[in-house]
C-alpha positions as CSV (number, residue, x, y, z in Angstrom):
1,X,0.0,0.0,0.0
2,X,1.4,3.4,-0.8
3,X,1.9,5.7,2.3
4,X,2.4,9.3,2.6
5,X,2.9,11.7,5.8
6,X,3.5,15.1,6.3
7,X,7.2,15.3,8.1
8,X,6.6,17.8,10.8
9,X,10.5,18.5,11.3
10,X,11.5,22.0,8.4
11,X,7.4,22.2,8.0
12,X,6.7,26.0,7.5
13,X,3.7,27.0,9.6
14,X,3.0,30.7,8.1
15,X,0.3,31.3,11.1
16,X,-1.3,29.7,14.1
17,X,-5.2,30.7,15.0
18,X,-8.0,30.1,16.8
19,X,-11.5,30.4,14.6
20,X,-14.2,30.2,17.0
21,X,-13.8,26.7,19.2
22,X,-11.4,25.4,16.2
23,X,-7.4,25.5,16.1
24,X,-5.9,26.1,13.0
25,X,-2.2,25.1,12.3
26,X,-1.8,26.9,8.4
27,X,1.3,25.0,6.7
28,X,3.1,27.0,3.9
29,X,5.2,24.3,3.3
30,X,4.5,20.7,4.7
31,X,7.1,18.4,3.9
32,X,5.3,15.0,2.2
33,X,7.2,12.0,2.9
34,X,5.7,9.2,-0.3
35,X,6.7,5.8,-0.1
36,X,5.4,3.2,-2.9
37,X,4.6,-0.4,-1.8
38,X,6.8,-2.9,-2.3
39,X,9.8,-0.5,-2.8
40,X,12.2,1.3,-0.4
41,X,12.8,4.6,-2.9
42,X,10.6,7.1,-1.0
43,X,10.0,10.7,-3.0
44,X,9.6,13.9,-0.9
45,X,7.2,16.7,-1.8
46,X,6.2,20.0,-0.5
47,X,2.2,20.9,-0.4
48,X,0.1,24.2,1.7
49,X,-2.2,22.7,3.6
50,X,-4.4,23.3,6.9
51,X,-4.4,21.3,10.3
52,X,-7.7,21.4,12.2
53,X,-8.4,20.6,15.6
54,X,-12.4,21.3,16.6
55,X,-13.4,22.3,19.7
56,X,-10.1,23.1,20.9
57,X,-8.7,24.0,24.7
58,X,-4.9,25.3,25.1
59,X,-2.1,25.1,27.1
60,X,-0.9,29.0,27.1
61,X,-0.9,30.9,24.1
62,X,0.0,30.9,20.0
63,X,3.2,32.2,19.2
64,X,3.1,34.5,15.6
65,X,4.4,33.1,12.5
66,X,6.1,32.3,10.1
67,X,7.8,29.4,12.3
68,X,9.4,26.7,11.7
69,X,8.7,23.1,13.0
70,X,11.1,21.1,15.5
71,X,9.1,18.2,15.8
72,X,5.6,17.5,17.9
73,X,3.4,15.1,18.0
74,X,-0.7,15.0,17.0
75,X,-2.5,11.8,19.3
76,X,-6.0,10.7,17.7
77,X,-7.8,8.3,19.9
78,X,-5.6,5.6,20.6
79,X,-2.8,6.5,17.8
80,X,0.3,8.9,18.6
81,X,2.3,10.1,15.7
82,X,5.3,11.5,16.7
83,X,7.5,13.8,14.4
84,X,4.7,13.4,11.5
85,X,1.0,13.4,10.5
86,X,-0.2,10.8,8.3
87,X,-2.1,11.3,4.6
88,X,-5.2,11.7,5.0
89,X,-6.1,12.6,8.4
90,X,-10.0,13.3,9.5
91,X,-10.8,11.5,13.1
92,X,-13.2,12.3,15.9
93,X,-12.9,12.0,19.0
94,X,-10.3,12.8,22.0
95,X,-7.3,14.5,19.7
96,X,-4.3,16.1,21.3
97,X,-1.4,18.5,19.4
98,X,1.9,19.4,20.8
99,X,4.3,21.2,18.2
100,X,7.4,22.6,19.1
101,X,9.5,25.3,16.7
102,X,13.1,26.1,16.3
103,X,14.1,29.2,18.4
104,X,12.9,29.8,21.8
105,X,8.8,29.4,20.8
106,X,6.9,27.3,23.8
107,X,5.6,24.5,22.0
108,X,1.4,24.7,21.2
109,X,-0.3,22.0,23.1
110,X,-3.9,22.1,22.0
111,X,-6.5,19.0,23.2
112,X,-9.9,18.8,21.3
113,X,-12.5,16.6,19.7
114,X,-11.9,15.8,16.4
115,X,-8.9,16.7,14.0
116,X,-8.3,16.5,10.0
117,X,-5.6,17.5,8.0
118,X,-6.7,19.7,4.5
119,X,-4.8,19.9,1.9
120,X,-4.7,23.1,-0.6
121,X,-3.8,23.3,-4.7
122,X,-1.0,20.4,-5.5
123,X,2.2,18.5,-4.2
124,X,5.1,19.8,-5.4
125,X,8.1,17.6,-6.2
126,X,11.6,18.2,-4.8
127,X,13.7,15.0,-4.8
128,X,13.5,11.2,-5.3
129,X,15.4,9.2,-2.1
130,X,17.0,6.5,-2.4
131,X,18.5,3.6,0.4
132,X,22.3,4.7,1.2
């Protein structure tokens, strides 16, 4: 089965916001990790796209963008994915967010209901990788 994942590590979020009870994390650039079944070439793309938590309660504040990801980790039920979000995402429930940034940001830890990933205009290629 083909996989893909956004790879939350060099992921450009241009703005954090809260929109009524809803969270949302705006990428610029979300690094797309693609891997093809049955092979270990992977190809990496770069795609805009929005991550939405509903009915949303934070841990301090948002921090103004444009930032850069560090790493974090976005918990849907029973499921924790840690330095990356997987293609597609759309799950209720009880979802939890922490991303942390490069610099001296506090990292955004946001618990809510429900959570989906949405995707804007199209992946962009940058580069085919290949087993060392």
């Amino acid at each position: 089965m083909d996989t893909s994942s956004i790879e939350l590590l060099g992921s450009v979020v241009d703005r954090l916001e809260i929109v009524g009870a809803d969270l949302k994390v705006h990428f610029s650039r979300a690094y797309i990790l693609q891997t093809l079944a049955g092979s270990l070439e992977r190809t990496r793309w770069w795609q805009a796209g929005e991550l939405i938590l509903e009915g949303v309660s934070l841990e301090g504040g948002l921090p103004s963008g444009p930032l850069v990801c560090a790493g974090g980790e976005v918990g849907e039920s029973i499921y924790t994915y840690r330095d990356m979000i997987p293609l597609p995402l759309n799950s209720r429930g009880h979802v939890r967010c922490e991303l942390r940034f490069v610099g001296d940001q506090a990292p955004v830890v946001a618990v809510g209901r429900a959570v989906r990933l949405v995707m804007q205009d199209v992946p962009r290629y940058i580069e085919h990788l290949r087993p060392a």
